[in-house]
N, C-alpha and C positions, 0 to 999 in steps of 0.2 A: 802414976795413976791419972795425974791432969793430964798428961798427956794423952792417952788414951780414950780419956774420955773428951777431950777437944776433938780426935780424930772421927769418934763416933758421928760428935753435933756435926763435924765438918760434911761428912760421905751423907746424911742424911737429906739433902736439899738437894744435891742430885736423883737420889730415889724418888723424895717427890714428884722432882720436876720429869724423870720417865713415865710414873704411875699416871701423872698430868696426859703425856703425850698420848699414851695406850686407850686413856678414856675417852681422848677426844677422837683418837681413831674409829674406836668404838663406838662413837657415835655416829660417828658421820658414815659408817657400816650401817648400824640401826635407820639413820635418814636415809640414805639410798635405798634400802631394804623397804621402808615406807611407799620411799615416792614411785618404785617398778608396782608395789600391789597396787596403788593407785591409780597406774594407767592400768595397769591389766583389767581393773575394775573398774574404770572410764571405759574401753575398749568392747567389751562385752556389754555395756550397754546395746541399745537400737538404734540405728540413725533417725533423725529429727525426719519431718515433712523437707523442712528446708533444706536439707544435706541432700537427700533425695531429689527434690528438685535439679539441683543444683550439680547433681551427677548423670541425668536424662539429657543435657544435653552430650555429653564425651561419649556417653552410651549409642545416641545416636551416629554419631561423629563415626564412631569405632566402628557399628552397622555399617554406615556407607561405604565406607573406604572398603570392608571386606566385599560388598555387591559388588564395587567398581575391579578391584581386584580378580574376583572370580568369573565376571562377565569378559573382561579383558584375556584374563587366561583360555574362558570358552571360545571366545572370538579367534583366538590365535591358533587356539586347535583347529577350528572348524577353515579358515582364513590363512594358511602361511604366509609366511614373507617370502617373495621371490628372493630365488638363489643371489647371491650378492659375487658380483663378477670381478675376476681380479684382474686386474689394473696394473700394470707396469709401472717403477717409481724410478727405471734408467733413465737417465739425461746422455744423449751423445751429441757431442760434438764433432759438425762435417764443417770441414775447411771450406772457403768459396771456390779455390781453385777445383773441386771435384768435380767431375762430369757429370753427375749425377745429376748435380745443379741447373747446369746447365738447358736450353730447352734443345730438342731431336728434333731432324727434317724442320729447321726454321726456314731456308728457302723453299723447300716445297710446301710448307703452309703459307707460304706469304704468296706464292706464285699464283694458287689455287684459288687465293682469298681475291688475287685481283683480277683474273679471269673470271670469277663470277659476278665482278662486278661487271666487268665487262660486257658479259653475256646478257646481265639485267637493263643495261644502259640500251645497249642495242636492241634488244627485244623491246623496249618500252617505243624506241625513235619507232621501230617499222610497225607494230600493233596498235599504234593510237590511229585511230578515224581523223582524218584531213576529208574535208567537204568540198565537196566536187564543182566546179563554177562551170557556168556555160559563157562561151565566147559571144561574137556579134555575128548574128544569121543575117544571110546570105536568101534573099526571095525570088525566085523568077517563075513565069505564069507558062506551062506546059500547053495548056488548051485553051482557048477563048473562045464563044462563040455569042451571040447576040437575035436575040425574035422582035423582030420589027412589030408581027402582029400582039404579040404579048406582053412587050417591053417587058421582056427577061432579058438577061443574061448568063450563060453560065462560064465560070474561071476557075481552074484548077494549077495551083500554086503549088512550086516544090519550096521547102525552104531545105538550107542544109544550116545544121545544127551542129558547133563545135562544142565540144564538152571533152572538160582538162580533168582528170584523175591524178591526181599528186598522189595515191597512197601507195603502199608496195605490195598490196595484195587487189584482189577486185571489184568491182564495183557494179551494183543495179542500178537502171536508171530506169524511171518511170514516170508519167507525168501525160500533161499533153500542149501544142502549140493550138492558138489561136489566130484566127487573122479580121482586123475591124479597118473598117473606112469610116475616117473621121472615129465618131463615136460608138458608130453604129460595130457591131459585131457580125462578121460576114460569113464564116464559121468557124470550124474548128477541127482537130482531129490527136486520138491518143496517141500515145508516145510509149511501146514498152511493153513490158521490162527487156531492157537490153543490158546486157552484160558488156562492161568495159575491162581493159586488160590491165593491168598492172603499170602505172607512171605512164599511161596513154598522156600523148601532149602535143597536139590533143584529135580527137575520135570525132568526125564530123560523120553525125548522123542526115539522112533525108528523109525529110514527113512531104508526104503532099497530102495539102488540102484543102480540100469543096468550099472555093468562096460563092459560088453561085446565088442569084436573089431569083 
């Protein structure tokens, strides 16, 4: 009988100590159970002025981005993107010895290149203007004659006029001779246009004229 009933007291403080654990379970059931009706009845409240505030700006934020997105989208409709053009990503390699490389007809470009130079050089020598000089004239008096009652005289002068054309094409000449004793000026006579001939060297022209007083 002690026996038995030692075994009793003994199994019985394990029972407590289950019955302990199941309550506290159950509690902390009942607390959770509290604290979800809790929020569900914080939740269901209204938001504050200041929640509200405070949410008008992401509100707007969130507006934007959808205008910018469906303007973008509009634009794209209305605007394609040009076709996108493809591109080769080969790499070859050419050896140097290849012909390819090499440049074609290099003497006849190089021939071609210095006969035009040629042709410029030369056309420059013969089409520049070289200015035309006159030599030393040459005067002698054709007619003389003299009035004793009038003291006149009249004299008629040839001169002959050398004139040098160095250029390779031809030349006008124009102008006039003059003839004066001492200072005085006796007359004169024009000159022209006379054409000279190409590298004349040189072209002696004759003027006469009326020195008469």
């Amino acid at each position: 009988m002690e026996n038995y009933v030692r075994f009793e007291n003994a199994a019985s403080p394990q029972n407590s100590r289950v019955n302990s654990r199941s309550n506290s379970v159950q509690r902390h059931r009942f607390e959770a159970a509290d604290s979800g009706s809790g929020s569900g009845s914080a939740s269901s409240e209204p938001p504050s002025p200041q929640q509200q505030q405070q949410q008008l700006p992401a509100l707007s934020e969130r507006g934007s981005s959808w205008i910018a997105a469906t303007s973008q989208s509009i634009w794209r409709r209305i605007n394609p993107p040009p076709p996108v053009r493809y591109e080769s990503q080969y790499l070859t390699l050419i050896p140097l010895s290849d012909s390819r490389l090499k440049p074609r007809r290099t003497k006849l470009i190089v021939s071609s290149l210095l006969l035009l130079a040629v042709m410029a050089v030369v056309g420059v020598f013969v089409l520049v203007p070289r200015g035309v000089s006159v030599g030393t004239i040459e005067v002698h008096s054709t007619k003389m004659t003299f009035n004793a009652t009038t003291l006149t005289y009249r004299i008629i002068l040839e001169a002959d006029v050398p004139i040098f054309n160095p250029n390779y094409l031809k030349a006008s000449v124009t102008g006039n001779v003059s003839v004066s004793f001492f200072d005085a000026e006796a007359g004169w006579s024009a000159v022209g246009p006379v054409t000279l001939a190409a590298r004349e060297q040189p072209s002696v022209l004759a003027v006469k004229v009326d020195a008469s007083i």
